[in-house]
N, CA, C and O atoms as a GROMACS GRO file, in nm:
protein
  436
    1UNK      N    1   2.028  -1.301   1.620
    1UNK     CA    2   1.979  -1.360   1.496
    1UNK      C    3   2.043  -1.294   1.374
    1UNK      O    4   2.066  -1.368   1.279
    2UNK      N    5   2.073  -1.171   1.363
    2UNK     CA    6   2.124  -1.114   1.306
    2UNK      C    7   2.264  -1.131   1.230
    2UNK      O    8   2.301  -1.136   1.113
    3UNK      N    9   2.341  -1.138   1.399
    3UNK     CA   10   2.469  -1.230   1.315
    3UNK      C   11   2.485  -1.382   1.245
    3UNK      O   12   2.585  -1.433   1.193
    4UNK      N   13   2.379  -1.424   1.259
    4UNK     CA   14   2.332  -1.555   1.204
    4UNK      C   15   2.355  -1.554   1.046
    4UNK      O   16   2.429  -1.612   0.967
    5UNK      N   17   2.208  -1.413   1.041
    5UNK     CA   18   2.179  -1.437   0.887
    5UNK      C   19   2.341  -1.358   0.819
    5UNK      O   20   2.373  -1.396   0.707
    6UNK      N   21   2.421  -1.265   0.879
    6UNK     CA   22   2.540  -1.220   0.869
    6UNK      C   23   2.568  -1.322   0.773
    6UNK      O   24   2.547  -1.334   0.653
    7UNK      N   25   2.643  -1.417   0.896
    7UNK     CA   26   2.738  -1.543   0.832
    7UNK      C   27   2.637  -1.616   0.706
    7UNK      O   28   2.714  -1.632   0.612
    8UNK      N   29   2.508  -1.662   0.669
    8UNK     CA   30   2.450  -1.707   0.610
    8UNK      C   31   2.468  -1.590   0.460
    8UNK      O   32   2.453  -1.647   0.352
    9UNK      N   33   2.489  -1.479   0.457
    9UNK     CA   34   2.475  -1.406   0.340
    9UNK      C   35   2.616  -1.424   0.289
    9UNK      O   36   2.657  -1.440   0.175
   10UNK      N   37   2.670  -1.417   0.390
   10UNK     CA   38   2.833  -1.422   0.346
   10UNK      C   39   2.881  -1.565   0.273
   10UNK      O   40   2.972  -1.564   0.190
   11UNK      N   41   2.819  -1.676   0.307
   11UNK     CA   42   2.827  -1.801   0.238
   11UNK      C   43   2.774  -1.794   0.107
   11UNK      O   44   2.828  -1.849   0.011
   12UNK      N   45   2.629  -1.705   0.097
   12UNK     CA   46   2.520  -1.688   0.000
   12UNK      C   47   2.641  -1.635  -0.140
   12UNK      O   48   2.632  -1.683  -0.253
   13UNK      N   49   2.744  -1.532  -0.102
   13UNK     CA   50   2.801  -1.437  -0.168
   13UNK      C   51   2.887  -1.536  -0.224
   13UNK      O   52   2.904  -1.540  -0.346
   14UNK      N   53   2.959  -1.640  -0.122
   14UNK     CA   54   3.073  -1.694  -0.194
   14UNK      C   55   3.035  -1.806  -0.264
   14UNK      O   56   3.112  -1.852  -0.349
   15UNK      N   57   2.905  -1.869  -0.237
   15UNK     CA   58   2.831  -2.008  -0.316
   15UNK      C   59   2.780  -1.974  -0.450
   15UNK      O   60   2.802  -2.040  -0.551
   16UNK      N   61   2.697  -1.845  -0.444
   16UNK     CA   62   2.645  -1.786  -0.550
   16UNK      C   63   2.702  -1.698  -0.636
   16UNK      O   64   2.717  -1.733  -0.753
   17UNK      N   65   2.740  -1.572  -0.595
   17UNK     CA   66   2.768  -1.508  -0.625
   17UNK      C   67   2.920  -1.539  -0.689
   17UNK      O   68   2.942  -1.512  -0.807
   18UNK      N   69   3.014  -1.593  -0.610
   18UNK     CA   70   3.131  -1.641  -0.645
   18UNK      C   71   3.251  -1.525  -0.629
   18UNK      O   72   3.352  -1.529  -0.700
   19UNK      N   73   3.223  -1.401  -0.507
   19UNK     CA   74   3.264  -1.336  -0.470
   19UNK      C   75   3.314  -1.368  -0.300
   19UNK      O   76   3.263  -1.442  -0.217
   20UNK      N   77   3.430  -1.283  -0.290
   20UNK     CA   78   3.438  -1.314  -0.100
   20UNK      C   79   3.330  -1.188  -0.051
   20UNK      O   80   3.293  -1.082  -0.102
   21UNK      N   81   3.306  -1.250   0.056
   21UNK     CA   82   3.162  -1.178   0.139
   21UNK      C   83   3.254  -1.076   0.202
   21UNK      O   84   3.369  -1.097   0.242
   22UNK      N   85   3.170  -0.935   0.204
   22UNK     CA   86   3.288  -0.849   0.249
   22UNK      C   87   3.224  -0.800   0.388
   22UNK      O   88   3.109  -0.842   0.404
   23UNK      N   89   3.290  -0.691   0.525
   23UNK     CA   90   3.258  -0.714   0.599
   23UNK      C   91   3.076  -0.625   0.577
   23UNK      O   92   3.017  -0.563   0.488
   24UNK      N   93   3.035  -0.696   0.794
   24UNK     CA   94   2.890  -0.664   0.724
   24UNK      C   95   2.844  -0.503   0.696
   24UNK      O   96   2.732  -0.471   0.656
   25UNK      N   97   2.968  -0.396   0.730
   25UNK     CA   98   2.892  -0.254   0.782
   25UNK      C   99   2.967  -0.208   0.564
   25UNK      O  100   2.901  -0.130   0.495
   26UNK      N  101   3.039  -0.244   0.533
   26UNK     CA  102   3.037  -0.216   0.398
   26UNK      C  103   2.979  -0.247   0.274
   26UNK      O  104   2.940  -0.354   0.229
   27UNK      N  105   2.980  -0.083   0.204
   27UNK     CA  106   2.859  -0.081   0.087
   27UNK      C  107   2.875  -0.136   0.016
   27UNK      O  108   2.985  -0.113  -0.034
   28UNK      N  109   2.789  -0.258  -0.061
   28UNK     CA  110   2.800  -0.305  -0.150
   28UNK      C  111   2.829  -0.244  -0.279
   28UNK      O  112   2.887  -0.305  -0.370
   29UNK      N  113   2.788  -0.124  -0.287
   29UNK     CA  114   2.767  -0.025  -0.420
   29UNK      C  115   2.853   0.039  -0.481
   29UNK      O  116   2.878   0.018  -0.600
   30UNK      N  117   2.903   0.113  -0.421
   30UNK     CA  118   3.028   0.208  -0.336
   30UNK      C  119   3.130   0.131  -0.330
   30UNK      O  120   3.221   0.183  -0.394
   31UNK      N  121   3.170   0.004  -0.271
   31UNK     CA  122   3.297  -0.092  -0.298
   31UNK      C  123   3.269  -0.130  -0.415
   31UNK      O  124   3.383  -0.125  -0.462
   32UNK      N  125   3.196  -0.167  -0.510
   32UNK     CA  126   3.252  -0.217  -0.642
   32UNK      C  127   3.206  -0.340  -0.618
   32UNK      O  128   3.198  -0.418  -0.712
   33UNK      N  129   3.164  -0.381  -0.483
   33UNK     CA  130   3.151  -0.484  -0.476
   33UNK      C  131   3.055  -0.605  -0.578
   33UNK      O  132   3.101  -0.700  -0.641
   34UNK      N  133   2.906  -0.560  -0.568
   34UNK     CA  134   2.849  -0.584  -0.682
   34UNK      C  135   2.793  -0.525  -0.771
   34UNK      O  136   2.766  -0.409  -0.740
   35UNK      N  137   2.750  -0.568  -0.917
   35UNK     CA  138   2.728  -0.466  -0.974
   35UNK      C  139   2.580  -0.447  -1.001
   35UNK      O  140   2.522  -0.495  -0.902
   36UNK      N  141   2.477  -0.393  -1.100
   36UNK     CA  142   2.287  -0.439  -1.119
   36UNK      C  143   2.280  -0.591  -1.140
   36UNK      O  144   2.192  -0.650  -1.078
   37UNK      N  145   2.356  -0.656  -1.215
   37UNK     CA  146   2.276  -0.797  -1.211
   37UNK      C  147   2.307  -0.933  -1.136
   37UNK      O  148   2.251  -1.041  -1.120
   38UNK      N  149   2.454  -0.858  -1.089
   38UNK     CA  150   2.500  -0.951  -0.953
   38UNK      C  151   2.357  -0.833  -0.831
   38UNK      O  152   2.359  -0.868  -0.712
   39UNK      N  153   2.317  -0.788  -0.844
   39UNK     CA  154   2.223  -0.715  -0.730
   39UNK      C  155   2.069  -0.794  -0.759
   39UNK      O  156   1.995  -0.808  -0.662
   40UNK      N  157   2.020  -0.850  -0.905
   40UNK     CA  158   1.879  -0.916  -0.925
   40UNK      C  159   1.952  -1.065  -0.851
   40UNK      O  160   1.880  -1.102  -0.758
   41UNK      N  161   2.055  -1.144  -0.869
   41UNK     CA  162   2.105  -1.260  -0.861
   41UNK      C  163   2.124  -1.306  -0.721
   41UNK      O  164   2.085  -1.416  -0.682
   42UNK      N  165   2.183  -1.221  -0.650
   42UNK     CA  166   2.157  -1.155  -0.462
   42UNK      C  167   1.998  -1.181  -0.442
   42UNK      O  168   1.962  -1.273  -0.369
   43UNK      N  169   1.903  -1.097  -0.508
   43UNK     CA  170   1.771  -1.097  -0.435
   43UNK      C  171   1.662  -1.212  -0.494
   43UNK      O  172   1.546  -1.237  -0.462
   44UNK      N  173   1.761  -1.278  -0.605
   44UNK     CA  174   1.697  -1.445  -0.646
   44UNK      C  175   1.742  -1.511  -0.543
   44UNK      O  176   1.652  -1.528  -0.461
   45UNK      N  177   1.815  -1.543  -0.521
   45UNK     CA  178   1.938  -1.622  -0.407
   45UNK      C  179   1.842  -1.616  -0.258
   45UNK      O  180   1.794  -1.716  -0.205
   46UNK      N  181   1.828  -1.465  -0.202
   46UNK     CA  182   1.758  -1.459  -0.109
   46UNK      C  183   1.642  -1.482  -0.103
   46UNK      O  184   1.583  -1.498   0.004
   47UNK      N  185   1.604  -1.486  -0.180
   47UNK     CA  186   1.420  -1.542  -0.189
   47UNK      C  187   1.447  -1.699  -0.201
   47UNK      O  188   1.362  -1.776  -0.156
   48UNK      N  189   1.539  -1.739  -0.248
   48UNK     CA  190   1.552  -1.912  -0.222
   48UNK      C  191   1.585  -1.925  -0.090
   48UNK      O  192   1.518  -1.980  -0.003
   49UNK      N  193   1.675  -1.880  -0.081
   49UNK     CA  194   1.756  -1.970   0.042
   49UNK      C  195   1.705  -1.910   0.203
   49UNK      O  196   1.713  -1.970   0.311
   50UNK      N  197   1.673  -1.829   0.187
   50UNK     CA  198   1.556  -1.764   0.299
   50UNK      C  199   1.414  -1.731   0.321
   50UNK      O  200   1.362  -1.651   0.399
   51UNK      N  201   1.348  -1.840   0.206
   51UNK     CA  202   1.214  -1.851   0.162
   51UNK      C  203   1.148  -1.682   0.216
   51UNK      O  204   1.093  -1.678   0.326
   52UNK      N  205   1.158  -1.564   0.141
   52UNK     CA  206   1.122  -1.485   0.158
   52UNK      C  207   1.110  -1.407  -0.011
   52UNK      O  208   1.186  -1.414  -0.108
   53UNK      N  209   0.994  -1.342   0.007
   53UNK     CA  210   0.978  -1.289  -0.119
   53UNK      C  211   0.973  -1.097  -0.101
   53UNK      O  212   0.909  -1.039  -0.013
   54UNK      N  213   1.027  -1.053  -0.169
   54UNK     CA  214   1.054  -0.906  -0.194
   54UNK      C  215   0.985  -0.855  -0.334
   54UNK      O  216   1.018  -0.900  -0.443
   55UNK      N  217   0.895  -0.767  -0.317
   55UNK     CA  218   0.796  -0.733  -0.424
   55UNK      C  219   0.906  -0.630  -0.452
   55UNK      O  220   0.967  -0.571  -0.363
   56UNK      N  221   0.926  -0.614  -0.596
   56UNK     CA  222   1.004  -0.518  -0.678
   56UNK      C  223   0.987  -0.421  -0.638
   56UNK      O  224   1.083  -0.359  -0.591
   57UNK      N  225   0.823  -0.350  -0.639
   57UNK     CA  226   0.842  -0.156  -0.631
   57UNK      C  227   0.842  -0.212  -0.457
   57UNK      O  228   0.839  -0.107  -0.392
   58UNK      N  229   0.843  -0.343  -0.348
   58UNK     CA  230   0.920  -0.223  -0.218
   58UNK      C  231   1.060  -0.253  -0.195
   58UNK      O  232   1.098  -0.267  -0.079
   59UNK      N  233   1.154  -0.266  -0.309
   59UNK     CA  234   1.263  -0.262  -0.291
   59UNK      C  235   1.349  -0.105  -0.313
   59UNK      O  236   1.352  -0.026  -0.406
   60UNK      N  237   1.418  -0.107  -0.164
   60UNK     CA  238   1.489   0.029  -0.123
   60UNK      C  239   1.634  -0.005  -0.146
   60UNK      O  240   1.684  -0.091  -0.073
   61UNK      N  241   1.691   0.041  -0.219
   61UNK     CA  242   1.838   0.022  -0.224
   61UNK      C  243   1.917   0.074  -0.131
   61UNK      O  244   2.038   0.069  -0.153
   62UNK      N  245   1.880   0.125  -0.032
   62UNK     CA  246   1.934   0.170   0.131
   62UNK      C  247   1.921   0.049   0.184
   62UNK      O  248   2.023   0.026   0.249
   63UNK      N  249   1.831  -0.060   0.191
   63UNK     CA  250   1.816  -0.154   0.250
   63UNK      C  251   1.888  -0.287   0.192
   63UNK      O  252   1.859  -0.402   0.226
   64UNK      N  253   2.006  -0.241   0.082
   64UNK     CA  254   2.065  -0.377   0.047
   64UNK      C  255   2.204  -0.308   0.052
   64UNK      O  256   2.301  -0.366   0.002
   65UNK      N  257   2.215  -0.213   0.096
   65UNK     CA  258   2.402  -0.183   0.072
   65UNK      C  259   2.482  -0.236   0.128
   65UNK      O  260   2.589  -0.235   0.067
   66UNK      N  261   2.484  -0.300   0.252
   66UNK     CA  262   2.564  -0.353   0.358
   66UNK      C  263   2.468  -0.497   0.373
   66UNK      O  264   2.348  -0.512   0.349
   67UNK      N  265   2.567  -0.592   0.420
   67UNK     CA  266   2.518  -0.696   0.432
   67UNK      C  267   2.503  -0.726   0.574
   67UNK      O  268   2.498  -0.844   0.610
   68UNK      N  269   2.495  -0.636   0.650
   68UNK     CA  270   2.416  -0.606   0.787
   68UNK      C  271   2.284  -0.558   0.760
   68UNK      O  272   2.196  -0.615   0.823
   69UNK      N  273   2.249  -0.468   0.682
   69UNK     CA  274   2.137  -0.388   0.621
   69UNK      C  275   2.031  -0.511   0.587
   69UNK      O  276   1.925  -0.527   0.647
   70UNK      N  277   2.080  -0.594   0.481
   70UNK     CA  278   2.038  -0.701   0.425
   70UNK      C  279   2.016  -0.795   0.501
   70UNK      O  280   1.948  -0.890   0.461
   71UNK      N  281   2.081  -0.791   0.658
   71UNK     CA  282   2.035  -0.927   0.678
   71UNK      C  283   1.896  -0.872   0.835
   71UNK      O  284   1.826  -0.945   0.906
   72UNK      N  285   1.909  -0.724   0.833
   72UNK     CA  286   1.764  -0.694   0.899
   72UNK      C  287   1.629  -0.694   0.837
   72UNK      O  288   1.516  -0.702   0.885
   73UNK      N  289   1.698  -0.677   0.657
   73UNK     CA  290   1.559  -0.655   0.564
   73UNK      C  291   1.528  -0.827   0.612
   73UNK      O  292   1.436  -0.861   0.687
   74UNK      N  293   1.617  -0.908   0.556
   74UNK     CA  294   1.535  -1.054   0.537
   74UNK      C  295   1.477  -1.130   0.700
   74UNK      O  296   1.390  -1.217   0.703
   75UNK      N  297   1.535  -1.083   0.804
   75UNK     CA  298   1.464  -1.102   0.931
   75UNK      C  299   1.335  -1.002   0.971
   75UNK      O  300   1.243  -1.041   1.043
   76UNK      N  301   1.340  -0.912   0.934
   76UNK     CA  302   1.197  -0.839   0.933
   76UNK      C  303   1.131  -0.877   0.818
   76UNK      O  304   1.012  -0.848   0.836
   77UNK      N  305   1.148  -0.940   0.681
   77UNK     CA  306   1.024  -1.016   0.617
   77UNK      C  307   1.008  -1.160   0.704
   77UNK      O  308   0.898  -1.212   0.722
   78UNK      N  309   1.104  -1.202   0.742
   78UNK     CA  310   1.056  -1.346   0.795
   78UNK      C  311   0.994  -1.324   0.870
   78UNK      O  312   0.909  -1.410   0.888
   79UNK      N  313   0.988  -1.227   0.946
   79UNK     CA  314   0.916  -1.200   1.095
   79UNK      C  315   0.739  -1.140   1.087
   79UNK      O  316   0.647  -1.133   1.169
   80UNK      N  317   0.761  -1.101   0.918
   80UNK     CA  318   0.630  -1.034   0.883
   80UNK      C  319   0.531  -1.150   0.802
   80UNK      O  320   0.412  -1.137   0.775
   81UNK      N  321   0.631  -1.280   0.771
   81UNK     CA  322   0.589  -1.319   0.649
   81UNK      C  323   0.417  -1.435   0.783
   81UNK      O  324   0.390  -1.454   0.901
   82UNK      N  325   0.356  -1.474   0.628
   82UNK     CA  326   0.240  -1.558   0.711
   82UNK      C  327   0.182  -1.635   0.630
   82UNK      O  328   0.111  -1.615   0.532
   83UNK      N  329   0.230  -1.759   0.698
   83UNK     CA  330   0.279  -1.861   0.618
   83UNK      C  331   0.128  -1.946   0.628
   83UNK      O  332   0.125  -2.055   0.571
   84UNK      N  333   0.017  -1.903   0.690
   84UNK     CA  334  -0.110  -1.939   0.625
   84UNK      C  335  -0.192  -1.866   0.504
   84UNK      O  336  -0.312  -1.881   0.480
   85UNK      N  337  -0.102  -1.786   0.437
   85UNK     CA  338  -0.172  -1.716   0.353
   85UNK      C  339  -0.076  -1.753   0.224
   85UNK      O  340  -0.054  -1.656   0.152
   86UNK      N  341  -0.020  -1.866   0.188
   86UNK     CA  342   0.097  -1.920   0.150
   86UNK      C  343   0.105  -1.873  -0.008
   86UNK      O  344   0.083  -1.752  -0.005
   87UNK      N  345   0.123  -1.909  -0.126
   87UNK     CA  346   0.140  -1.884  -0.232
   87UNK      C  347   0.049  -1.812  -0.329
   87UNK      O  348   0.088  -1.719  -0.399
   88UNK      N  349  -0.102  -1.870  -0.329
   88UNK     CA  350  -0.194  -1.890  -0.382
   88UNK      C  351  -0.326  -1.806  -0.393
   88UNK      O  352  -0.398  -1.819  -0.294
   89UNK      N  353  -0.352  -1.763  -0.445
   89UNK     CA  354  -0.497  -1.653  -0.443
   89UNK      C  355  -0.510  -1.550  -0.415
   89UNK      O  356  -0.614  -1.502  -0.371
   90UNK      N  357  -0.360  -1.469  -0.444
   90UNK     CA  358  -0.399  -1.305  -0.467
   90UNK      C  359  -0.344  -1.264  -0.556
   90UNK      O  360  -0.222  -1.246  -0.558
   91UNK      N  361  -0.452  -1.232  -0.684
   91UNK     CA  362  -0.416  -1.257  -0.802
   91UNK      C  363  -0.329  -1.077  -0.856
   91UNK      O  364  -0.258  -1.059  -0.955
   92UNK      N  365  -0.380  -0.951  -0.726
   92UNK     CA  366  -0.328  -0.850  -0.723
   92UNK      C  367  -0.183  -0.857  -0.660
   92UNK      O  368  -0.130  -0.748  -0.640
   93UNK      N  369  -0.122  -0.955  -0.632
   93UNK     CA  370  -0.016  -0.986  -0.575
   93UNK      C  371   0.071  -0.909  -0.695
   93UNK      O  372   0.046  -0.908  -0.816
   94UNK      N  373   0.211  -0.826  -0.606
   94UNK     CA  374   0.318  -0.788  -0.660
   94UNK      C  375   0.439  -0.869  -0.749
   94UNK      O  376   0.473  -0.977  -0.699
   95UNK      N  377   0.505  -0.832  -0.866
   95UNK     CA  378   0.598  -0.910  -0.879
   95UNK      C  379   0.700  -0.906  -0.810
   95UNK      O  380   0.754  -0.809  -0.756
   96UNK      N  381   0.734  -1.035  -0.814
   96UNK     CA  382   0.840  -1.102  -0.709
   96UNK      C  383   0.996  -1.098  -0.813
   96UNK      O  384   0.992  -1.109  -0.935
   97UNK      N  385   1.114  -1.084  -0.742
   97UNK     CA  386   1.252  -1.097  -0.820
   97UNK      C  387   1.238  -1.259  -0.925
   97UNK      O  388   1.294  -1.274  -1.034
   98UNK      N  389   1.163  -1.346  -0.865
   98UNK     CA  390   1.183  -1.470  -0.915
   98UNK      C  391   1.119  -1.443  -1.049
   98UNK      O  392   1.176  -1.467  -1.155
   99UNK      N  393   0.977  -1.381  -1.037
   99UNK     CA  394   0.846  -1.387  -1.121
   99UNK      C  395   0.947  -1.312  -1.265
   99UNK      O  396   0.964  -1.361  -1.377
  100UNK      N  397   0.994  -1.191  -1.216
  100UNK     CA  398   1.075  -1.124  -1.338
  100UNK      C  399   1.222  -1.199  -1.391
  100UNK      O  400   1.268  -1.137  -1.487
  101UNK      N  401   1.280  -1.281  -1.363
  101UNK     CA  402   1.367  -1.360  -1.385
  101UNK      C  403   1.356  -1.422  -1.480
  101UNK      O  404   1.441  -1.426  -1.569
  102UNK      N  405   1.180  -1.520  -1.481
  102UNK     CA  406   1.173  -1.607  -1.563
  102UNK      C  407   1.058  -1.484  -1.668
  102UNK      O  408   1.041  -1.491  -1.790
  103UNK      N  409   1.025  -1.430  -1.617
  103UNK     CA  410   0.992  -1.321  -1.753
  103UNK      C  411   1.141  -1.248  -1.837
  103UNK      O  412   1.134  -1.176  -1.937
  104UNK      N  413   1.213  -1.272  -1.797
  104UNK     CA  414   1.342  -1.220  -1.855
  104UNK      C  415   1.358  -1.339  -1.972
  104UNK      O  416   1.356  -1.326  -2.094
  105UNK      N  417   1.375  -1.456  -1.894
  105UNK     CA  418   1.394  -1.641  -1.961
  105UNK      C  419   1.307  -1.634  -2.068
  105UNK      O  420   1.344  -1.653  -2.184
  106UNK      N  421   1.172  -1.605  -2.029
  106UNK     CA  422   1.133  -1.624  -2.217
  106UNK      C  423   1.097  -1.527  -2.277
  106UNK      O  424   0.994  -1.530  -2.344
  107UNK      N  425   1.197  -1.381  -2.265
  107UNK     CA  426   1.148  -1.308  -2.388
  107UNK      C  427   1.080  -1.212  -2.349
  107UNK      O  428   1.066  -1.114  -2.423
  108UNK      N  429   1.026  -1.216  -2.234
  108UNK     CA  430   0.880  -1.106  -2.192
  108UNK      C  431   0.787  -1.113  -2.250
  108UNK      O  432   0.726  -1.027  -2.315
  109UNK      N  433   0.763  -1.243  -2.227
  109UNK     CA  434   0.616  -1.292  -2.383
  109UNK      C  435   0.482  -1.323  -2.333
  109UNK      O  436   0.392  -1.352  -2.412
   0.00000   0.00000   0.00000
């Protein structure tokens, strides 16, 4: 499954991002590869296209350097996620990459 989501990030990189996907055991950080806001634009991207959500404070930047790394984080949320407890009614719920995006969009108002 793994090499699945591999090839799927690597498309993610060249659709979105507009970078070539580099291989999966190299650091994103460390190569130059991306930089902080190609890194929020990555974890918008992945919360779309792999319907998975990543609460800000449990994001580990060990867990996004390699796009092998990245593609165990987003198969261990899919694997955790529970999809009867779906959007709605926990109002202590964490912010999400998306939630701060569009707090970015208007201002922080």
């Amino acid at each position: 499954m793994t090499d699945a989501l591999i090839e799927r990030l690597g498309a993610l990189f060249v659709e979105n991002l507009h970078i070539d996907a580099p291989p999966p055991d190299t650091d994103l950080f460390e190569s130059g590869t991306i930089d902080s806001l190609q890194l929020v634009e990555l974890l918008l991207q992945i919360e779309r296209r792999f319907g998975v959500q990543i609460a800000v404070e449990n994001i580990d930047l060990d867990n996004l350097r390699t796009l092998g790394r990245i593609a165990r984080l987003v198969a261990a949320q899919q694997s955790s996620s529970d999809p009867s407890k779906g959007k709605t009614g926990n109002t202590e719920s964490q912010p999400k990459v998306t939630e701060l995006r569009a707090w970015r969009a208007r201002g922080l108002r």
